[in-house]
C-alpha positions as CSV (number, residue, x, y, z in Angstrom):
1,X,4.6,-19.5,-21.4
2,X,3.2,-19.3,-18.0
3,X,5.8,-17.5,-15.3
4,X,5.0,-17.1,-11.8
5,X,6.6,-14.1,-9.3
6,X,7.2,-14.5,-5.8
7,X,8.2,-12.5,-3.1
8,X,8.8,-13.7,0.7
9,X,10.5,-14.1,3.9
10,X,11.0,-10.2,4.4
11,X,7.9,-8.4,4.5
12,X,4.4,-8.4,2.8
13,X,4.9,-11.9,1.0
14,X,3.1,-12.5,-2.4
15,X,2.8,-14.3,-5.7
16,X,1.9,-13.3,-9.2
17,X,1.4,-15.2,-12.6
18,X,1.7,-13.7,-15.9
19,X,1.0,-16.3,-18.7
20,X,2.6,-15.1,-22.1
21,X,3.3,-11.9,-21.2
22,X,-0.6,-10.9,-19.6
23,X,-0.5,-10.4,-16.0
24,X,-3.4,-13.2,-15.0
25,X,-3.3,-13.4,-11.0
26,X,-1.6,-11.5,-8.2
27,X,-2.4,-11.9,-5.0
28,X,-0.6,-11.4,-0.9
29,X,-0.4,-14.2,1.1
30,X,-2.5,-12.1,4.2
31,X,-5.1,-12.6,2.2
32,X,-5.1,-16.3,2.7
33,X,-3.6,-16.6,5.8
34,X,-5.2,-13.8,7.8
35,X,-2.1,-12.7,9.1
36,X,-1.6,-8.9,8.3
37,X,1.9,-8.5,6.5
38,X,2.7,-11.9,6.2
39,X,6.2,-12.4,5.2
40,X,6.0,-16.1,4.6
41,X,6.7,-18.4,2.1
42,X,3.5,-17.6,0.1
43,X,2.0,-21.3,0.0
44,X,-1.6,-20.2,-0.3
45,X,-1.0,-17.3,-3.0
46,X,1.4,-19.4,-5.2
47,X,-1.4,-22.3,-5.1
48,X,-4.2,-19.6,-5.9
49,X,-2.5,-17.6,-8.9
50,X,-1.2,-21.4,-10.6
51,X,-5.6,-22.3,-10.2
52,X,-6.6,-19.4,-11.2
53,X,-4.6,-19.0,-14.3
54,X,-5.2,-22.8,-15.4
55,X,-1.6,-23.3,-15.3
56,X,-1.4,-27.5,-16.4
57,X,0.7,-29.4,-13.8
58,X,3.6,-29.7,-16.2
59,X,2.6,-25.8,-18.0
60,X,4.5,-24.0,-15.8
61,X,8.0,-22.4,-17.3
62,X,9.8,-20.5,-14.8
63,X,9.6,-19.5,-10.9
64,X,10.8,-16.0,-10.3
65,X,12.2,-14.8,-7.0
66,X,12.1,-11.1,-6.5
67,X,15.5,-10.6,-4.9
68,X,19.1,-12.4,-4.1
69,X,18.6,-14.3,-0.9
70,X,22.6,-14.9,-0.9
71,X,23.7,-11.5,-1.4
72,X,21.5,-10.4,1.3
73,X,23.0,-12.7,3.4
74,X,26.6,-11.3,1.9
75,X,25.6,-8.0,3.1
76,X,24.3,-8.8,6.9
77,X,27.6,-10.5,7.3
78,X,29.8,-7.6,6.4
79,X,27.7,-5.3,8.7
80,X,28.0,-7.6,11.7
81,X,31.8,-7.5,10.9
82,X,32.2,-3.8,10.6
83,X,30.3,-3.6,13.7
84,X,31.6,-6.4,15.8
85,X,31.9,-7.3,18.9
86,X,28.7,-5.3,19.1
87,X,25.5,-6.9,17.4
88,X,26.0,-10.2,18.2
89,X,22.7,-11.1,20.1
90,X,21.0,-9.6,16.6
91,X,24.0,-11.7,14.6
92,X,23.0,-14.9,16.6
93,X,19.3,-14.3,16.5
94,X,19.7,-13.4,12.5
95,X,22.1,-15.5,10.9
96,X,20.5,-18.7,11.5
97,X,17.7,-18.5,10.2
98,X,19.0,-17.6,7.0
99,X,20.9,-20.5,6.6
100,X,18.2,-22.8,7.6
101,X,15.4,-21.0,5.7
102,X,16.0,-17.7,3.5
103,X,19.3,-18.7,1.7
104,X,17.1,-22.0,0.5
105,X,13.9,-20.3,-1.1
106,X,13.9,-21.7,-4.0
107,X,14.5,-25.2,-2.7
108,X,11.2,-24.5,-0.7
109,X,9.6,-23.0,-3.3
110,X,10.3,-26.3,-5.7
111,X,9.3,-28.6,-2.6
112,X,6.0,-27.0,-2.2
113,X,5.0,-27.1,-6.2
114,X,5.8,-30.7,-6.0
115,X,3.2,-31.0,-3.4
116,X,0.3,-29.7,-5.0
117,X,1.3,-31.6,-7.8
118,X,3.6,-29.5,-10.4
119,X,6.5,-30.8,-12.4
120,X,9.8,-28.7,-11.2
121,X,10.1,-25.8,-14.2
122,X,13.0,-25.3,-16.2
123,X,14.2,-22.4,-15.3
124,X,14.4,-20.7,-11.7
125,X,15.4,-16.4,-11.9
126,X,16.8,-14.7,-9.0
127,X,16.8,-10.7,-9.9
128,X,17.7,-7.7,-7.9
129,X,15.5,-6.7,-5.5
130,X,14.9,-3.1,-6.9
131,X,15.3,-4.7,-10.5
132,X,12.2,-6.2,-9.5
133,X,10.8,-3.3,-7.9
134,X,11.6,-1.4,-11.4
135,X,10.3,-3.9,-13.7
136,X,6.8,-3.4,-11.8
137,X,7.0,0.1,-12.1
138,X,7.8,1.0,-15.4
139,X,6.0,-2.3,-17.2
140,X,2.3,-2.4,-16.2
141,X,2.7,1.1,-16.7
142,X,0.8,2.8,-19.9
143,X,4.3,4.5,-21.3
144,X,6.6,3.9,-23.8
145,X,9.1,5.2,-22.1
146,X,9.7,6.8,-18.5
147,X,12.4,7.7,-16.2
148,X,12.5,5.4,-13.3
149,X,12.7,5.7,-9.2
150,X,12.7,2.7,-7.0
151,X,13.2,3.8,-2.8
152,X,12.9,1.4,-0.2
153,X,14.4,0.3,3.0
154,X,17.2,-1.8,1.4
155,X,17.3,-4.6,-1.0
156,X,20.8,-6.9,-1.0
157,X,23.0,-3.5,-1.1
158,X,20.7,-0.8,-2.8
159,X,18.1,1.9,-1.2
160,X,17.3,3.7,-4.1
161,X,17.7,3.4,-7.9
162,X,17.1,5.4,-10.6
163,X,17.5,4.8,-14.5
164,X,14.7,4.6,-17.2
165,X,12.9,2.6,-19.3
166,X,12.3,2.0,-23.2
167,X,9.8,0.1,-25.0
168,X,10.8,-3.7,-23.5
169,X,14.1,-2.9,-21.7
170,X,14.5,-1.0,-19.2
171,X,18.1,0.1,-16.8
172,X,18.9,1.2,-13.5
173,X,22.0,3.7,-13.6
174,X,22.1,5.2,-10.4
175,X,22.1,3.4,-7.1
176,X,22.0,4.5,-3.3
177,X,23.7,2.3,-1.0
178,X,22.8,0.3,2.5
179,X,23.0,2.0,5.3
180,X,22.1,5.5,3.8
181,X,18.4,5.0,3.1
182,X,15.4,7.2,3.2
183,X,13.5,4.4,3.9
184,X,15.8,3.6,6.8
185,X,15.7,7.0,7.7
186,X,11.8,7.5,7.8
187,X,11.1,3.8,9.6
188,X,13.7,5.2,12.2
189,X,11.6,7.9,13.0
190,X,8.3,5.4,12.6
191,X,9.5,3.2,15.4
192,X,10.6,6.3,17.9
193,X,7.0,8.2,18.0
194,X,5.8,4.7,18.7
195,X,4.6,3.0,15.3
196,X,5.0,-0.4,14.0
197,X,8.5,-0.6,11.4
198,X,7.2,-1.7,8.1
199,X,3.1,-1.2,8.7
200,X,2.6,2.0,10.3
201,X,4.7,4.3,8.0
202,X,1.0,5.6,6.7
203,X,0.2,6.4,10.3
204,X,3.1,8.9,10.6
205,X,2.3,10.4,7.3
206,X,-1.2,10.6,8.5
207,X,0.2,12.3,11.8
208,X,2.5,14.8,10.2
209,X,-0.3,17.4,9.2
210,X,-1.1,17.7,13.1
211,X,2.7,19.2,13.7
212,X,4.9,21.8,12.6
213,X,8.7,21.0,11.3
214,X,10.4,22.3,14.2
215,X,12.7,19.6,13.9
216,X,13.8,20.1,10.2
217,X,17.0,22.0,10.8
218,X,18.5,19.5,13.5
219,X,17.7,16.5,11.2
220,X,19.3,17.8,8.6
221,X,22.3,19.3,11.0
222,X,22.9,16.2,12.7
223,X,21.1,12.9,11.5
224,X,21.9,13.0,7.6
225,X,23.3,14.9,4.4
226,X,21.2,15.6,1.7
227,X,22.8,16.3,-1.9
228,X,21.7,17.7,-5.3
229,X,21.0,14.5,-6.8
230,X,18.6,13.3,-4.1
231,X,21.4,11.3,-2.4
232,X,21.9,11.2,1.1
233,X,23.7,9.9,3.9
234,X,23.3,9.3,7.4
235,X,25.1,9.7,10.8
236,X,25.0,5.9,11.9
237,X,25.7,6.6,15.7
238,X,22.5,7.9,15.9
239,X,20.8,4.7,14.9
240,X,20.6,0.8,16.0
241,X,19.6,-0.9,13.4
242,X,23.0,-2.3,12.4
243,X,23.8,-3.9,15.5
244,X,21.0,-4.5,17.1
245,X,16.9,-4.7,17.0
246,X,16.0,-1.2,17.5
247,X,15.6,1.5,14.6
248,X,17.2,4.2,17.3
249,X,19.5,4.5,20.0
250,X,19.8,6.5,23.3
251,X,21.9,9.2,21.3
252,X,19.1,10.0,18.9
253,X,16.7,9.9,22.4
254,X,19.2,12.0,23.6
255,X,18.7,14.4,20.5
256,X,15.3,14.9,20.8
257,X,14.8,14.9,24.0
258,X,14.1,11.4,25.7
259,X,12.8,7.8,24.7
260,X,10.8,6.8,22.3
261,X,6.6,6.8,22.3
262,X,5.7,3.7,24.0
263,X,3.1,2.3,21.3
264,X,-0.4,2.9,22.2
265,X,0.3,5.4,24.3
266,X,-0.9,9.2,23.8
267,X,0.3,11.0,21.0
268,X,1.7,14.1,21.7
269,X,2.8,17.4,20.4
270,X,6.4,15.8,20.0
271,X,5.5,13.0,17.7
272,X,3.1,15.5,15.4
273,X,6.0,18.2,15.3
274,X,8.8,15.1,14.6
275,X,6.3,13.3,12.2
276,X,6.0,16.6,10.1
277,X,9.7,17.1,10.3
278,X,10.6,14.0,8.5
279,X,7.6,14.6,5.9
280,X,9.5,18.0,5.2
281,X,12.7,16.1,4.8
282,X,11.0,13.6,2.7
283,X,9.4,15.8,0.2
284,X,12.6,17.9,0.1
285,X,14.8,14.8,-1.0
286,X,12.6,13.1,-3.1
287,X,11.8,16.3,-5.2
288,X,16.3,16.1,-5.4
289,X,15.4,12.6,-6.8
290,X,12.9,13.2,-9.5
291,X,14.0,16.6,-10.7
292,X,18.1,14.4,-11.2
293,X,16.1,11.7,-12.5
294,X,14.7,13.9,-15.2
295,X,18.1,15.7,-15.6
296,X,19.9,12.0,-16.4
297,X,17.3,10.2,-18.7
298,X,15.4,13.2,-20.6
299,X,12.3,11.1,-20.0
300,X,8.9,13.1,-20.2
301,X,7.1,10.4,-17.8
302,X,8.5,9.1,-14.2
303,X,7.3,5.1,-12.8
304,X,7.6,4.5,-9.2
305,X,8.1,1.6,-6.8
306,X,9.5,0.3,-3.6
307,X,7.8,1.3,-0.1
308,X,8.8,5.4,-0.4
309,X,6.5,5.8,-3.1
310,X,3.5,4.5,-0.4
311,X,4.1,7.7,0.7
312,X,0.9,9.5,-1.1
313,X,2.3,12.9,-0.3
314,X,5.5,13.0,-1.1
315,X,3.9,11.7,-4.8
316,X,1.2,14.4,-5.3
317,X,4.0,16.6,-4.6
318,X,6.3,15.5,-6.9
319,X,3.3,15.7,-9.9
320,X,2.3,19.5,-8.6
321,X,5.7,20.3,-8.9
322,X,5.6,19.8,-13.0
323,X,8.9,18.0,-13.1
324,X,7.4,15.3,-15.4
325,X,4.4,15.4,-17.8
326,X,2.8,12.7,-16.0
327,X,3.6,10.1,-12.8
328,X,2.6,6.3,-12.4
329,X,2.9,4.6,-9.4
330,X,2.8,0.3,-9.2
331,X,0.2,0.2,-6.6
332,X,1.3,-2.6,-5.2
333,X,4.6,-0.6,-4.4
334,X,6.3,-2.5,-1.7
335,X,7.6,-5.9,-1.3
336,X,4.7,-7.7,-2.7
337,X,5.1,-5.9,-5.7
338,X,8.0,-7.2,-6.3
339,X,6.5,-10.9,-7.0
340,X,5.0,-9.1,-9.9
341,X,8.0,-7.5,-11.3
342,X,10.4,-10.1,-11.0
343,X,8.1,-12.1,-13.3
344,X,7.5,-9.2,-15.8
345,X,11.7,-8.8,-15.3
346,X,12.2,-12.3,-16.9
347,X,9.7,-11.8,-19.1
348,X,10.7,-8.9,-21.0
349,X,14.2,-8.3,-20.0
350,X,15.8,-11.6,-19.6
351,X,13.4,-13.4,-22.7
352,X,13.7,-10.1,-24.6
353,X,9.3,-10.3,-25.1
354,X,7.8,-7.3,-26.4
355,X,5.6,-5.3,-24.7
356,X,2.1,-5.1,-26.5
357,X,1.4,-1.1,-26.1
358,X,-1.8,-1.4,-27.9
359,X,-3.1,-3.3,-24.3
360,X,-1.8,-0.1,-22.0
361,X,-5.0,1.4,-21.7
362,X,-5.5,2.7,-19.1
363,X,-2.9,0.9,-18.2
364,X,-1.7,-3.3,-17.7
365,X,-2.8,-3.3,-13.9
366,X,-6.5,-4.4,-14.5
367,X,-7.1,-1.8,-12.2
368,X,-5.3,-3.9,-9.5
369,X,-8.2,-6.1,-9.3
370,X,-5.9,-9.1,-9.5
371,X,-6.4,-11.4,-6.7
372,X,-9.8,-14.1,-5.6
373,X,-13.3,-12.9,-6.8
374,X,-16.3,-14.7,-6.5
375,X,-19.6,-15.5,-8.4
376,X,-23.2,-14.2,-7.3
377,X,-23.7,-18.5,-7.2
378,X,-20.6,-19.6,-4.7
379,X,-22.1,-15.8,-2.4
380,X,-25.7,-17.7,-2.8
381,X,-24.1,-20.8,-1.6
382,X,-22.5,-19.2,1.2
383,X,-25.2,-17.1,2.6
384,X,-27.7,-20.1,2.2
385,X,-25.8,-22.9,4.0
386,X,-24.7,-20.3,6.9
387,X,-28.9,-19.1,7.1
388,X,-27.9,-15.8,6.6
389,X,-30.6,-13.6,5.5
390,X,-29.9,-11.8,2.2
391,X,-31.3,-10.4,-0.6
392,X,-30.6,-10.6,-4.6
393,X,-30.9,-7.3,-6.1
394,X,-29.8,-6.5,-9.9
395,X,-27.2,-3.8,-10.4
396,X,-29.2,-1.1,-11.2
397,X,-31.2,-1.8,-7.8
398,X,-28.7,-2.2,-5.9
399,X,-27.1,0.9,-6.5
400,X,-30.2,2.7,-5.9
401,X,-30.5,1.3,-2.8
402,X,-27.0,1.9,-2.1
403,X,-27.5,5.8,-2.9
404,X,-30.4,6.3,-0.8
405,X,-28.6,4.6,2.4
406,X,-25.7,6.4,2.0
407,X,-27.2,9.6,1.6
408,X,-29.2,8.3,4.9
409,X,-25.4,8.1,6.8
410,X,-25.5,4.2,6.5
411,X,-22.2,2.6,5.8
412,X,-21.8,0.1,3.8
413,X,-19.4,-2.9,3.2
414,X,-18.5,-3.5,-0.4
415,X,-17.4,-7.1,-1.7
416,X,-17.8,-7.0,-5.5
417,X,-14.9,-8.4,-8.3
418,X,-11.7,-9.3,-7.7
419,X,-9.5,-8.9,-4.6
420,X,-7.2,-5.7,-5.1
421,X,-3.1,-6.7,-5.6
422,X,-1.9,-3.9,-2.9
423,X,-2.4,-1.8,0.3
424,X,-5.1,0.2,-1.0
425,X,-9.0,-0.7,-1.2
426,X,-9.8,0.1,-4.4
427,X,-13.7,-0.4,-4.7
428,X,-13.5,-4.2,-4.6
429,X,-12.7,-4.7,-0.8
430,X,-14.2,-1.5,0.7
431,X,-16.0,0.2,3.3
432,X,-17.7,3.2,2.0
433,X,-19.7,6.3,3.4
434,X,-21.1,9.7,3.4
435,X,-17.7,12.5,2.4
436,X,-20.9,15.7,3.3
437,X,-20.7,14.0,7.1
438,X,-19.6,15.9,9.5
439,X,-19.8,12.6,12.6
440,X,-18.5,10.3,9.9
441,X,-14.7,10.6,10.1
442,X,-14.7,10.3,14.0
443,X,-17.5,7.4,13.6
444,X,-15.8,5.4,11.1
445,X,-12.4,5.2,13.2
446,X,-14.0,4.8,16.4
447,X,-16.6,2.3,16.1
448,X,-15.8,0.5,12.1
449,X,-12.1,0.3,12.3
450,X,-11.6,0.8,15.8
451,X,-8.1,2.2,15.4
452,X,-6.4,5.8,15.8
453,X,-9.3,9.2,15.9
454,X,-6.5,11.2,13.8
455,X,-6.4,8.8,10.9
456,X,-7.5,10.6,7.9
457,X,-10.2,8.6,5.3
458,X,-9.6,9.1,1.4
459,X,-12.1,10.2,-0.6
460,X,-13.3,8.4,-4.2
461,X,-14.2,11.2,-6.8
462,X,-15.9,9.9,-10.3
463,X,-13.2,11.2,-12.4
464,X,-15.1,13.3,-15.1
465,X,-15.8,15.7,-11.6
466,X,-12.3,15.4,-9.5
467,X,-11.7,19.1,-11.2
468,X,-14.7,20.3,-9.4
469,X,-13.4,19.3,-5.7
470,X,-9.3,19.2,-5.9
471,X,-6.8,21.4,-6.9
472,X,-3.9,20.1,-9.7
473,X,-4.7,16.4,-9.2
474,X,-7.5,14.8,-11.1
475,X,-6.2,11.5,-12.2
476,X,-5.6,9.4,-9.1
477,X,-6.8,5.6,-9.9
478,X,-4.6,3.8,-7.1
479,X,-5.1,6.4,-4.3
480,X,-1.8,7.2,-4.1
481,X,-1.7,10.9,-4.7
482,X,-2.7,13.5,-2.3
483,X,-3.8,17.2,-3.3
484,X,-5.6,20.1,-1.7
485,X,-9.5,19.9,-1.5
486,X,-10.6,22.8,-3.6
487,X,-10.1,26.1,-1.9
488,X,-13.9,27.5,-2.9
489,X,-15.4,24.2,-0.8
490,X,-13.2,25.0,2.2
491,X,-14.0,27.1,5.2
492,X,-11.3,28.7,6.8
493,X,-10.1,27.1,10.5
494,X,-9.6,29.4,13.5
495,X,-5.4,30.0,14.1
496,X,-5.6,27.9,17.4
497,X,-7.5,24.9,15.9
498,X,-3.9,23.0,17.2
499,X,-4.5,23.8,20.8
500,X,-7.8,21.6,20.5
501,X,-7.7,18.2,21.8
502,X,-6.8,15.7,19.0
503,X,-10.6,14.4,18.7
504,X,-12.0,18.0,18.2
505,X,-9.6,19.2,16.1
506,X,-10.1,16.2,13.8
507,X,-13.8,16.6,13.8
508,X,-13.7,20.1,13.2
509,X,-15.8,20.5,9.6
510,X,-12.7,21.9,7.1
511,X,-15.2,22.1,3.9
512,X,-18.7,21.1,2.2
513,X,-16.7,17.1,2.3
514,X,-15.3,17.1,5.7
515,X,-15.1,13.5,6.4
516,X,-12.2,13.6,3.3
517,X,-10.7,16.6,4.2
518,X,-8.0,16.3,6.7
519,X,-6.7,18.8,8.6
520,X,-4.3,20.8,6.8
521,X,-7.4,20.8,3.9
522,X,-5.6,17.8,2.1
523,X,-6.8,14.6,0.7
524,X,-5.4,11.1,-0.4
525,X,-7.4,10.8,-3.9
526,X,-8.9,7.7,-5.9
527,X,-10.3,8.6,-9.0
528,X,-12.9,6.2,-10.3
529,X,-13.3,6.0,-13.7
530,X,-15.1,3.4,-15.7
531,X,-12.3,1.4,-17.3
532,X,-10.8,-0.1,-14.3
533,X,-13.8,-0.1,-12.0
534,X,-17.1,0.1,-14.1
535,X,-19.6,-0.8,-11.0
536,X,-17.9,1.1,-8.7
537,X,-18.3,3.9,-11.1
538,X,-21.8,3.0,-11.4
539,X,-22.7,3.1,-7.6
540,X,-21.0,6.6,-7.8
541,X,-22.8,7.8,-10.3
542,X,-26.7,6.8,-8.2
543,X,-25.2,8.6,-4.9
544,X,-24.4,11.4,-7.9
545,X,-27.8,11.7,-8.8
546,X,-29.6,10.8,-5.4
547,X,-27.6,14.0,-4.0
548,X,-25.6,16.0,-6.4
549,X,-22.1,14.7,-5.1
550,X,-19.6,12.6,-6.9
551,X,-17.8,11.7,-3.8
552,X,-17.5,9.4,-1.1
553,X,-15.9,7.7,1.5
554,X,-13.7,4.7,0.7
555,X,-11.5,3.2,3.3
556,X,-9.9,-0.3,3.3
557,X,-12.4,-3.5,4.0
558,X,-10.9,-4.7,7.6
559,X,-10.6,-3.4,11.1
560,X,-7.4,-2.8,12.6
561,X,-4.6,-5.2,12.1
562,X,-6.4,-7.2,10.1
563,X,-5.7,-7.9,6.7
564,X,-8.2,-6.7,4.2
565,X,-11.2,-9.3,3.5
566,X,-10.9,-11.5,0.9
567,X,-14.1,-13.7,1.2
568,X,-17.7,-13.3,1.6
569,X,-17.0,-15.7,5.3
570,X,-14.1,-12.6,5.9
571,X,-16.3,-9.5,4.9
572,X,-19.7,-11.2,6.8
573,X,-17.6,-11.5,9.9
574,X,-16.0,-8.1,9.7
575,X,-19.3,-6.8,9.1
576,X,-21.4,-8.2,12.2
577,X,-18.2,-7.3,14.5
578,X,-18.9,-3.4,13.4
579,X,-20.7,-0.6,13.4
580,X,-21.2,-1.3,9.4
581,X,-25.1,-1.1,8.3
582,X,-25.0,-2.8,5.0
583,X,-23.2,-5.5,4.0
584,X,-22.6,-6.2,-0.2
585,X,-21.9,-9.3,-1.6
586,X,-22.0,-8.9,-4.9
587,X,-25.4,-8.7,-5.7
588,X,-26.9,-10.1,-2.3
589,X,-27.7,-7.3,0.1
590,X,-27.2,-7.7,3.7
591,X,-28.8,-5.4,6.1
592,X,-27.8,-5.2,9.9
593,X,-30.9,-5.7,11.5
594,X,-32.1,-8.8,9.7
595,X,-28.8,-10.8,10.8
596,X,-28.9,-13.4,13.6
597,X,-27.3,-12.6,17.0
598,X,-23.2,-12.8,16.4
599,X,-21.6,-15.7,18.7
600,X,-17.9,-14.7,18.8
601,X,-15.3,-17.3,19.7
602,X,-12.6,-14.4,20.1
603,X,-12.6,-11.0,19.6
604,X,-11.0,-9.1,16.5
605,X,-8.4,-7.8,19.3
606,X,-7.5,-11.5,19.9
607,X,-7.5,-12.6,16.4
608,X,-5.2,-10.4,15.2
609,X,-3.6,-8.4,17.7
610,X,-3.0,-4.7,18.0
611,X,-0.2,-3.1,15.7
């Protein structure tokens, strides 16, 4: 029985096929369509995952949406009443398009199978949004059973969920309620220092060891109510977001002292003191969350999903804390994710399928290597008709050669397997570097990804050693955990490190792996461990023996805005357009200094625009 997930029209679209229960193809639409984010109808990943999974024209069973378009619409309208007069610009600009596009999805969905060719199937499922954020939580994941959180912005009504899961059925018990949202709450203070709502949450989480939480007490005072059970709610004449197109309004300016950060504009001692704050705040409710959540279900083991539990911190605290034995996160957490658990929520829920636990090692995710991958023979294919010099070189000499570069301070692209399902660069899409570099942290987000000087880079640790280099946290396969780097590795900063500008602060050297540890001697971890990425593993394991560390730099495959690269066309150009020495392609072996001059129609700043 071949199902396929999708989610669309909001944020991050994406499809996903499972085919009797295995989970065969996810992929986001960026992928295809080069647009970061993407929240359209996700033409190109639906096509893909049906390909890939062999799906006959008249095989497939059952299209899954991952929320209730109608209900969502339900929901706007009452808010524009409540609020009315005001809002109606945002009610006029809205409303529209619903009717004309959102409320129809599955008619558009149907429209476009029948284009490529597929009969209409039989049955068309329209879950809860965080139902489908829960279903991708708790069944990829490798327990039995587990309490379960789900945090977002807002799905038709709910914010956050909690309930649990066992064996094939799992049920959501608790729910938090639009407008009182920590994900509302957190995006509000993501659009006022001057961030993108919905893509540059990591920034301000990035941002936040830079500050001190000065501002703690007066969010909690005057912006929101936080209770026992994680619950909170907010003081809506501080924000906009219900009738109109701003996250803020002048009385939450007014409250901290003036307008918000133009974007691009100079970070300040403001935004790292207010993006601290609301990490505080963050930690402090979600900690409410989990420790209720284990009060209410008894469950040993806590799943996560929905676009909170992106926030890496927040997690690793949540794991330190001992609340639960053990934590899994869907890396694929946000919207996207949700293709994927709206068509496990069918699957097992609504058909009543068991799960196969014998399969949950290490866990059902394939390591999130779930999207395009390509053959040594179609990179061969590519590299010869485009006269791009490259060479073949078997695995074990390729990682050889890898070692011996890096160790060199080369950087290398890295194009090998399947497309990761997700925001995270997992060892199939990435660019990857020197950790014992002092220049590489400040080089890396200067002339590779050419975005902010005080982004941190995450460190990949082969996971038989991440006890030898972090503190509590040394299973961490989707980088979505952070801990502190090991206090014997660390060298102590002077007191008034934070009266350095921001560049010198950040290049300061913290410990014998300074271009992973960030400035409050933290690090956002990816354990690498042969089950889920056995070459990766193996590249780690030459630099290992070339230099005596298991460690290295992995940051996403793409310069800024741009979505991560897909194909050996995306990774070639990303690689000739920056300061990357070595470009990977499976087994071919590009080096810098061999390639033609690059002719560039428009530059990456045109072609995808500054977020």
């Amino acid at each position: 029985m071949n199902i396929l997930g999708v989610s669309a029209l909001y944020h991050d679209s994406a499809a996903a096929l499972i085919s009797n229960g295995e989970i065969v193809a996810a992929a986001q639409e960026e992928r295809f369509s080069r647009k970061k984010h993407d929240e359209r109808l996700p033409l190109g990943a639906m096509t893909w995952c049906l390909e890939e999974g062999g799906v006959p024209k008249d095989g497939l069973d059952a299209v899954v949406f991952f929320d209730k378009p109608l209900t969502k619409l339900t929901r706007m309208l009452e808010t524009y009443g409540q609020v009315a007069p005001r809002g109606l610009k945002s009610f006029m600009a809205g409303v529209p398009i619903w009717l004309k596009d959102k409320g129809w999805v599955g008619m558009q969905i149907e429209k476009h199978l029948r284009r490529i060719g597929y009969q209409k199937p039989a049955k068309f499922y329209f879950p809860e949004h965080h139902q489908s954020h829960a279903a991708s939580a708790f069944f990829p994941s490798p327990f039995e059973e587990a309490a379960i959180i789900t945090a977002d912005g807002v799905g038709e009504w709910a914010s956050t969920s909690i309930g649990k899961g066992e064996g094939n059925r799992m049920e959501l018990t608790v729910e938090g309620r639009f407008p009182h949202s920590i994900g509302l709450l957190y995006s509000a203070f993501t659009y006022y220092t001057g961030f993108k709502v919905n893509s540059g949450e990591y920034k301000l989480m990035g941002l936040a060891p830079y500050g001190e939480p000065v501002y703690v007490d007066r969010i909690k005072e005057k912006l929101m109510r936080i209770h026992e059970d994680g619950s909170v709610w907010l003081d809506m004449s501080y924000f906009g977001f219900l009738d109109g197109f701003r996250m803020t309004n002048e009385k939450f300016d007014a409250l901290f002292g003036g307008p918000r950060r133009k974007g691009e504009s100079e970070l300040t001692k403001k935004e790292m003191d207010l993006a601290k704050s609301i990490q505080v705040v963050t930690e402090e409710i979600m900690l409410k969350t989990a420790r209720y959540a284990r009060a209410i279900t008894g469950k040993r083991n806590l799943v996560m999903a929905g676009g909170v539990a992106l926030n890496c911190v927040a997690n690793g605290h949540i794991l330190r804390e001992g609340i639960f034995d053990d934590v899994w996160i869907q890396p694929a957490s946000g919207d996207a994710g949700g293709a994927l658990g709206a068509a496990l929520y069918v699957w097992h829920q609504a058909l009543g399928k068991p799960r196969d636990m014998s399969k949950a090692k290490p866990d059902f995710m394939c390591g999130s290597a779930l999207g395009p991958g390509f053959t040594n023979e179609q990179v061969k294919a590519f590299v010869e008709s485009n006269g791009i010099p490259a060479t073949f070189m078997p695995d074990e000499q390729r990682n050889a050669f890898l070692a011996e570069n890096l160790a060199n301070e080369k950087v290398v692209g890295l194009l090998q397997g399947k497309c990761e399902f997700g925001p995270r660069a997992l060892g199939f899409r990435s660019i990857l570097a020197d950790a014992r570099s002092e220049k590489m942290q400040s080089f890396l987000n200067l002339a590779t990804k050419f975005r902010e000087s005080f982004r941190p880079f995450a460190p990949i640790c082969l996971k038989e050693h991440a006890h030898e280099f972090f503190e509590k946290i040394h299973d961490s396969p989707y980088m979505l955990l952070v801990d502190q780097v090991k206090a014997s590795r660390c060298t102590k900063g002077t007191a008034d490190e934070h009266k350095l500008g921001m560049v010198e602060w950040v290049n300061r050297s913290r410990s014998d792996v300074p271009a992973v540890t960030h400035v409050d001697y933290s690090a956002r971890i990816q354990t690498v461990d042969r089950d889920r990425n056995a070459r990766l593993h193996d590249i780690l394991t030459a630099f290992h023996q070339r230099t005596g560390y298991p460690i290295l730099v992995n940051t996403s495959f793409n310069v800024r805005s741009e979505p991560i690269v897909c194909t050996p066309s995306d990774a070639y150009r990303c690689f000739m357009r920056t300061g990357i020495d070595i470009l990977v392609l499976e087994n071919y072996v590009l080096t810098k200094p061999e390639q033609p001059p690059w002719k560039e129609t428009k530059s990456w700043q045109e072609e995808f625009g500054l977020d």
